[in-house]
FIMARRO-59556 format. One line per field, with one value per residue: residue number from 0; z, y, x of N, C-alpha, C in turn. Coordinates in steps of 0.02 Angstrom, whole numbers, plus 50000, padded with zeros to 5 digits. Each point is the difference from the previous one (the first is absolute). Layout:
N
num	c(NUM | ...)
n.z	c(Z | ...)
n.y	c(Y | ...)
n.x	c(X | ...)
ca.z	c(Z | ...)
ca.y	c(Y | ...)
ca.x	c(X | ...)
c.z	c(Z | ...)
c.y	c(Y | ...)
c.x	c(X | ...)
//
This chain:
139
num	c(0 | 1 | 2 | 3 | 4 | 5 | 6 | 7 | 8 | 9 | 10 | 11 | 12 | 13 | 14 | 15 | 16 | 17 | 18 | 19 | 20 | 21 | 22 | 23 | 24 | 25 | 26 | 27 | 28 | 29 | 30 | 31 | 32 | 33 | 34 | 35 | 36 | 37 | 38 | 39 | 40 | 41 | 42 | 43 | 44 | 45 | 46 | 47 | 48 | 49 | 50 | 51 | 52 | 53 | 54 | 55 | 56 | 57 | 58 | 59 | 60 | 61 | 62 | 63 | 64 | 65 | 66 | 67 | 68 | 69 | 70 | 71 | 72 | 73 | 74 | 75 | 76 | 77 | 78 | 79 | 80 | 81 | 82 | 83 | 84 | 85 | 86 | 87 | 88 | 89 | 90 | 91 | 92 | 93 | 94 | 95 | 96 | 97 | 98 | 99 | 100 | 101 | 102 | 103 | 104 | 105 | 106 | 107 | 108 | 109 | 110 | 111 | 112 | 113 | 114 | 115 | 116 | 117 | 118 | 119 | 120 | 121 | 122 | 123 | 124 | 125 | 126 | 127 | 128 | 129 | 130 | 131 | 132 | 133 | 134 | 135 | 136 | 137 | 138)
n.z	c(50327 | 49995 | 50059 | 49970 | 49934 | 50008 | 50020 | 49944 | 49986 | 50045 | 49957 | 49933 | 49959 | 50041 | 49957 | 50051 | 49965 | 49997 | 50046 | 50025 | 49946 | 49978 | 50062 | 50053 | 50002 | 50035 | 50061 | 49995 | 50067 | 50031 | 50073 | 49985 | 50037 | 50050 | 50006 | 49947 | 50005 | 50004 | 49921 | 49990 | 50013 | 49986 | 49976 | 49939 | 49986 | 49938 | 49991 | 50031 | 49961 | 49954 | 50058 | 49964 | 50026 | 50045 | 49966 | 50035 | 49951 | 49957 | 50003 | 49998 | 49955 | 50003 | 49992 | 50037 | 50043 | 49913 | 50026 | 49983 | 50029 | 49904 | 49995 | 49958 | 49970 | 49994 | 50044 | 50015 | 49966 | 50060 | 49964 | 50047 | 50074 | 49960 | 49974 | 49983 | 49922 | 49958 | 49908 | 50016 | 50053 | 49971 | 50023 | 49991 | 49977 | 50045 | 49967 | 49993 | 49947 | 50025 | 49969 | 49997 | 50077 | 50008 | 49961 | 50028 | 50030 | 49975 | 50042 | 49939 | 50045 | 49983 | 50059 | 50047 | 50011 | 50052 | 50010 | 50036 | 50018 | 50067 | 49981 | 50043 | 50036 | 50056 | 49951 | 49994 | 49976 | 49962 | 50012 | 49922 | 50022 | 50052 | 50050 | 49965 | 50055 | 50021 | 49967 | 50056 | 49936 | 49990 | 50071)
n.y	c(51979 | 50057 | 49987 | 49941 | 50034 | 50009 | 49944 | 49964 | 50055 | 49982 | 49913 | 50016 | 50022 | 49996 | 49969 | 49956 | 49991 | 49972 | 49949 | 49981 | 50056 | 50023 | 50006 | 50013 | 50054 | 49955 | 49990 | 49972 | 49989 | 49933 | 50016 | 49917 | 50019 | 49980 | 50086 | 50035 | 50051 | 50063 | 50026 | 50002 | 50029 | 50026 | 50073 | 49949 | 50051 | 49984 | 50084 | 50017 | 50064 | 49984 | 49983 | 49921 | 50007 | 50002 | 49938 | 50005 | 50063 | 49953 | 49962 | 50031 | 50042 | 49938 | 49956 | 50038 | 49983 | 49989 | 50061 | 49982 | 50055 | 49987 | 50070 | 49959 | 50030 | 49944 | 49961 | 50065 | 49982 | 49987 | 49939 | 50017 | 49975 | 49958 | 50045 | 49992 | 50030 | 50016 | 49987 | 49967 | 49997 | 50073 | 49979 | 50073 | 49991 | 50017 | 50010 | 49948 | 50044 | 50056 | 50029 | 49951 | 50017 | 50057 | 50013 | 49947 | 50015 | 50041 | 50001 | 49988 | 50009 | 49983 | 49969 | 50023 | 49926 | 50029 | 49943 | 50027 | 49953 | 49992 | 50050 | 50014 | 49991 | 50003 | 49989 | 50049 | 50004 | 50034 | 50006 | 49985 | 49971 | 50056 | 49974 | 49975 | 50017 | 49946 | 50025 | 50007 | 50023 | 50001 | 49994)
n.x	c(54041 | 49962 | 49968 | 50022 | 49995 | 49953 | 49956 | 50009 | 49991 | 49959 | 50024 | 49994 | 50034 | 50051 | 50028 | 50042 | 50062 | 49951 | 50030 | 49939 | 50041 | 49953 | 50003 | 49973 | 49952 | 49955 | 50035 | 49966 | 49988 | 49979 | 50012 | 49983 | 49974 | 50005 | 50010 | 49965 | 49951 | 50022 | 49994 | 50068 | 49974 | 50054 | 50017 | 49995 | 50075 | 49986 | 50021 | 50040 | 49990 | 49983 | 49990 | 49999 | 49933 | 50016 | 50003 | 50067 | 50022 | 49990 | 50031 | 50086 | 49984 | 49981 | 50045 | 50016 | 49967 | 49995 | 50024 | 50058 | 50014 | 50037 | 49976 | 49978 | 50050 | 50029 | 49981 | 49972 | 49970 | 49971 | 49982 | 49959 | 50034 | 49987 | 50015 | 49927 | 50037 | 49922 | 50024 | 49922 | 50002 | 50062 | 50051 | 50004 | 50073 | 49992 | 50054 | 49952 | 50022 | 49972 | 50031 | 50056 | 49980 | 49971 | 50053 | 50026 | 49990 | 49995 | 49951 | 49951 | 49982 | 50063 | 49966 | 50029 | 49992 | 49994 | 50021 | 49977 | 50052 | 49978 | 49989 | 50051 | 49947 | 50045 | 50040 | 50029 | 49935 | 49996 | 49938 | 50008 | 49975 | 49965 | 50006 | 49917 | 49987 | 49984 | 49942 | 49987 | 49987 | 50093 | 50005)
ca.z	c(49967 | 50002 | 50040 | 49990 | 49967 | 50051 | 50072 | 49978 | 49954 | 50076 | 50038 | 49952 | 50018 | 50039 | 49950 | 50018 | 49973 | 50083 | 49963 | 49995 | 49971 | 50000 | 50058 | 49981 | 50061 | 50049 | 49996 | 50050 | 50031 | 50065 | 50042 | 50049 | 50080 | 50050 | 50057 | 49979 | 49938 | 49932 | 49974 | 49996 | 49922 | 50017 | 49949 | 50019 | 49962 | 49989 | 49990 | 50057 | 49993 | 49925 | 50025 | 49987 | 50070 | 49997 | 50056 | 50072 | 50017 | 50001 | 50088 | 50053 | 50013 | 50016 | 50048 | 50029 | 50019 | 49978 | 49948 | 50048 | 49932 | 50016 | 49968 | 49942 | 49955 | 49945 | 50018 | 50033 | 50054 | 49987 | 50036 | 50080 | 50001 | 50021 | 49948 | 49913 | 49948 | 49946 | 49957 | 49935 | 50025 | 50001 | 50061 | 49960 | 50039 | 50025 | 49966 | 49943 | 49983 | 50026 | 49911 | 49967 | 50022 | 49956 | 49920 | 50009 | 50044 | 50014 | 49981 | 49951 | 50019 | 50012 | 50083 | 50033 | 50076 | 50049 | 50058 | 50058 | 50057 | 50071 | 50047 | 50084 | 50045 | 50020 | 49949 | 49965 | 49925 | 49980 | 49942 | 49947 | 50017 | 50056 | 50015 | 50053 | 50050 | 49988 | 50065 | 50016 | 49945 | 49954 | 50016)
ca.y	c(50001 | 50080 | 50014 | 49947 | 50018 | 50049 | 49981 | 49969 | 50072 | 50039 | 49972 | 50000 | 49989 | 50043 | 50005 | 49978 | 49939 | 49936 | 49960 | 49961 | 50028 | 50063 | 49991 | 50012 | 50036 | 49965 | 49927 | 49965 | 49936 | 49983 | 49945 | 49981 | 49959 | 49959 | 50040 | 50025 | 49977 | 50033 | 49999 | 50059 | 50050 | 50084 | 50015 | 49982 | 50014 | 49944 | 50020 | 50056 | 50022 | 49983 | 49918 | 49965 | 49972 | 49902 | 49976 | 50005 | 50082 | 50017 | 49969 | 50047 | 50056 | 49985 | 49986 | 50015 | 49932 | 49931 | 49995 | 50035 | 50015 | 49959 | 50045 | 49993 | 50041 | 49972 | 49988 | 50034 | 49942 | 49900 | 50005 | 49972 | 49939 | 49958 | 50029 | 49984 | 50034 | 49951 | 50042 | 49963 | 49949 | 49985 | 50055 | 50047 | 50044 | 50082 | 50043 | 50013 | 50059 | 49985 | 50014 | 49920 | 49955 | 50023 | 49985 | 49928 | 49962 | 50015 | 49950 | 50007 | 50086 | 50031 | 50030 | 49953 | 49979 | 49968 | 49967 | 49994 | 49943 | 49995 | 50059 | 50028 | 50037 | 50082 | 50047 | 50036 | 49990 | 50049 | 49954 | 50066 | 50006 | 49973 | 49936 | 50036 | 49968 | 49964 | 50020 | 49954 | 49990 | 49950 | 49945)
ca.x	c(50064 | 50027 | 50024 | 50063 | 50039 | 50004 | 50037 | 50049 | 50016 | 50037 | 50055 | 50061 | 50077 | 50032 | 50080 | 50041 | 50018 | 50030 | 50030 | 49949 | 49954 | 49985 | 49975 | 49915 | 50005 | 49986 | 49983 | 49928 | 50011 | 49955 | 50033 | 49950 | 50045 | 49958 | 49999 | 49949 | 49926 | 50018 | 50070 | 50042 | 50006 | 50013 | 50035 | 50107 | 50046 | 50045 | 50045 | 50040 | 50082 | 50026 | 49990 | 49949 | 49987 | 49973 | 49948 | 50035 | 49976 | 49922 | 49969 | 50024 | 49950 | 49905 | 49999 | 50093 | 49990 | 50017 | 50070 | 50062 | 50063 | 50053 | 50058 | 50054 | 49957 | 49947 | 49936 | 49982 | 49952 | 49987 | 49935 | 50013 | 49968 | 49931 | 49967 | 50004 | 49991 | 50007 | 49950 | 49983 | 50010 | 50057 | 50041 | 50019 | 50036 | 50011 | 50034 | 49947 | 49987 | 49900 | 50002 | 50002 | 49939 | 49961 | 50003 | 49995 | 49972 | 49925 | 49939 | 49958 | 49969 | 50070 | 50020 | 50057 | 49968 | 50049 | 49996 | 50039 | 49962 | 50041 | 50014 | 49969 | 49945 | 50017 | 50047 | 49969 | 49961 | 49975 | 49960 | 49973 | 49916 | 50011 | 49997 | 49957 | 50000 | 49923 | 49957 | 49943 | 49949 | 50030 | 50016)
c.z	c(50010 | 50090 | 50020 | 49989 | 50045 | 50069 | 49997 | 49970 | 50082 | 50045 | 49953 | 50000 | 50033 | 49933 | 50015 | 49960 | 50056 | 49948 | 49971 | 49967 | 50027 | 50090 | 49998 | 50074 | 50038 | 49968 | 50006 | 50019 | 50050 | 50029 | 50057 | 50068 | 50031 | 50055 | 49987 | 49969 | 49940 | 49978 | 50016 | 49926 | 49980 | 49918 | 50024 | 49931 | 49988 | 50000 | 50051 | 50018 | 49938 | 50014 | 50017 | 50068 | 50007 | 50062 | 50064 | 50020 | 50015 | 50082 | 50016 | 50013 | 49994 | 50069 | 50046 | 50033 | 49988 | 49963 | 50058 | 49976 | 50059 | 50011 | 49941 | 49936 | 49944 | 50019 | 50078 | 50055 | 49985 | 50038 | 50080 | 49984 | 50029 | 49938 | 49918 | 49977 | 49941 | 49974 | 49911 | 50023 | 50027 | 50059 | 49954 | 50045 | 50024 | 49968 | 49914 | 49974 | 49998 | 49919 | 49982 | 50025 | 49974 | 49932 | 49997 | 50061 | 50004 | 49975 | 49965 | 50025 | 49998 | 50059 | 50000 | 50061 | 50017 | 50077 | 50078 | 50058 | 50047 | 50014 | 50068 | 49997 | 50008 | 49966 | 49949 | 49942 | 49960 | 49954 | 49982 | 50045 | 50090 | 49992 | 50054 | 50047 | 50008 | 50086 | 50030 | 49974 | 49958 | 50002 | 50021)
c.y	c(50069 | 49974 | 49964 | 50054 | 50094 | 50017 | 49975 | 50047 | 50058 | 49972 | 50024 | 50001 | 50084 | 50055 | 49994 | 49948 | 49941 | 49944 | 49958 | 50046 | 50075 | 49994 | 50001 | 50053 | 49981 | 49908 | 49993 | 49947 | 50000 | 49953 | 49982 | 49959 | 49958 | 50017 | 50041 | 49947 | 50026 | 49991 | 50076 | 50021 | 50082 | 49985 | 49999 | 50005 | 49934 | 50024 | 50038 | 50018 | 49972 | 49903 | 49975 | 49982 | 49909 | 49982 | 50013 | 50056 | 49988 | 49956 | 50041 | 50044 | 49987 | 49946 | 49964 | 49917 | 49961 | 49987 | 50024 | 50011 | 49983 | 50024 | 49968 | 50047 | 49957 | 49963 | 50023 | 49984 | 49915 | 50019 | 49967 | 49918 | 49991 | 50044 | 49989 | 50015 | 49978 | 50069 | 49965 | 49912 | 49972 | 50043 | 50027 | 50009 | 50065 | 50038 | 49999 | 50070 | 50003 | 50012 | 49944 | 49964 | 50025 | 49978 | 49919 | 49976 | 50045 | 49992 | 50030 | 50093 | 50034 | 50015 | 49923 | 49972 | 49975 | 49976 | 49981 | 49969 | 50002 | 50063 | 50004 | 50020 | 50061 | 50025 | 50067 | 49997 | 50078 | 49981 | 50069 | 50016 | 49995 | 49905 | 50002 | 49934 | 49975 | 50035 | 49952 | 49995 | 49949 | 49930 | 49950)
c.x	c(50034 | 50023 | 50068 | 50042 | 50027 | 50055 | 50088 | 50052 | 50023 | 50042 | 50042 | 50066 | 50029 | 50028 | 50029 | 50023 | 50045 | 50025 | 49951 | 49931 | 49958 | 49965 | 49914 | 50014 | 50010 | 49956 | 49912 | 50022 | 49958 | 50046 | 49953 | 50043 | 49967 | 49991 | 49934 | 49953 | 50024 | 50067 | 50034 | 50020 | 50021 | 50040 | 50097 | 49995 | 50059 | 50084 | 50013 | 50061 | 50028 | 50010 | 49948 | 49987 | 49987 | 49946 | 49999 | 49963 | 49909 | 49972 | 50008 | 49949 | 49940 | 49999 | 50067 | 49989 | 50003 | 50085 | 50063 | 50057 | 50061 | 50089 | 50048 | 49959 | 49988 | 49945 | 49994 | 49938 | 49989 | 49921 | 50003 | 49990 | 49922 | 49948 | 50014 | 49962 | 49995 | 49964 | 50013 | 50032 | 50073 | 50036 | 50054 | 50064 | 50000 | 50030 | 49963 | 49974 | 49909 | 49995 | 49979 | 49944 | 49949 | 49981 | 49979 | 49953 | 49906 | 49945 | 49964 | 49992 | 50066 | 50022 | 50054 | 49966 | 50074 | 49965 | 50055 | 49961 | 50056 | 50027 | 49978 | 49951 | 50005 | 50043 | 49955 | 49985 | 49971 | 49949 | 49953 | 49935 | 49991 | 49955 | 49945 | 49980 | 49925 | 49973 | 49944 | 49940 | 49999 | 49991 | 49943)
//
């Protein structure tokens, strides 16, 4: 219980008063693909620059491949074709504040799973963890 409460106490709130309430530093989230074994996981700021980040920002900067921007500044990215996005079983609009997903959509441990399916092969991926390659021991 001390370590819940702990761990939960170094996401805490920014002081930021957002529209959707007091922010948390940073989000926890895992985004699983069908391009890795592993998940992607790094520290995102739900806030930047006094603005609520969204879902869009968060592909954008974990993974640029599954999203394309659109230049309209209100929804700024779409997800590509042939690619899908579900978290908790639902497709979240892009312009979804990661605040609101967070707060609603996360699972019992407080991390956000997000899922991404049909990304390119060769498009670029940044995955929290290198991605180790099976040696002839492995196999």
């Amino acid at each position: 219980e001390y370590f819940f409460f702990s761990f939960m106490g170094s996401l805490g709130s920014s002081g930021i008063n957002a529209e959707y309430g007091d922010p948390y530093k940073f989000i926890p989230f895992r985004i699983y693909t069908d391009m890795h074994e592993r998940y992607i996981q790094r520290p995102f700021k739900p806030i930047n620059d006094d603005v609520l980040t969204t879902l869009g920002d968060l592909l954008h900067k974990c993974i640029p491949a599954s999203v394309e921007e659109t230049g309209n500044s209100e929804e700024p990215f779409k997800v590509r074709k042939g690619v899908t996005l579900k978290i908790q079983g639902v497709e979240p609009p892009l312009v979804t504040p990661v605040q609101w997903l967070s707060e609603h959509l996360s699972h019992a441990d407080n991390f956000l799973y997000i899922v991404v399916l049909g990304i390119n092969q060769e498009a670029p991926v940044k995955p929290a963890r290198p991605v180790v390659a099976e040696t002839a021991e492995d196999s």
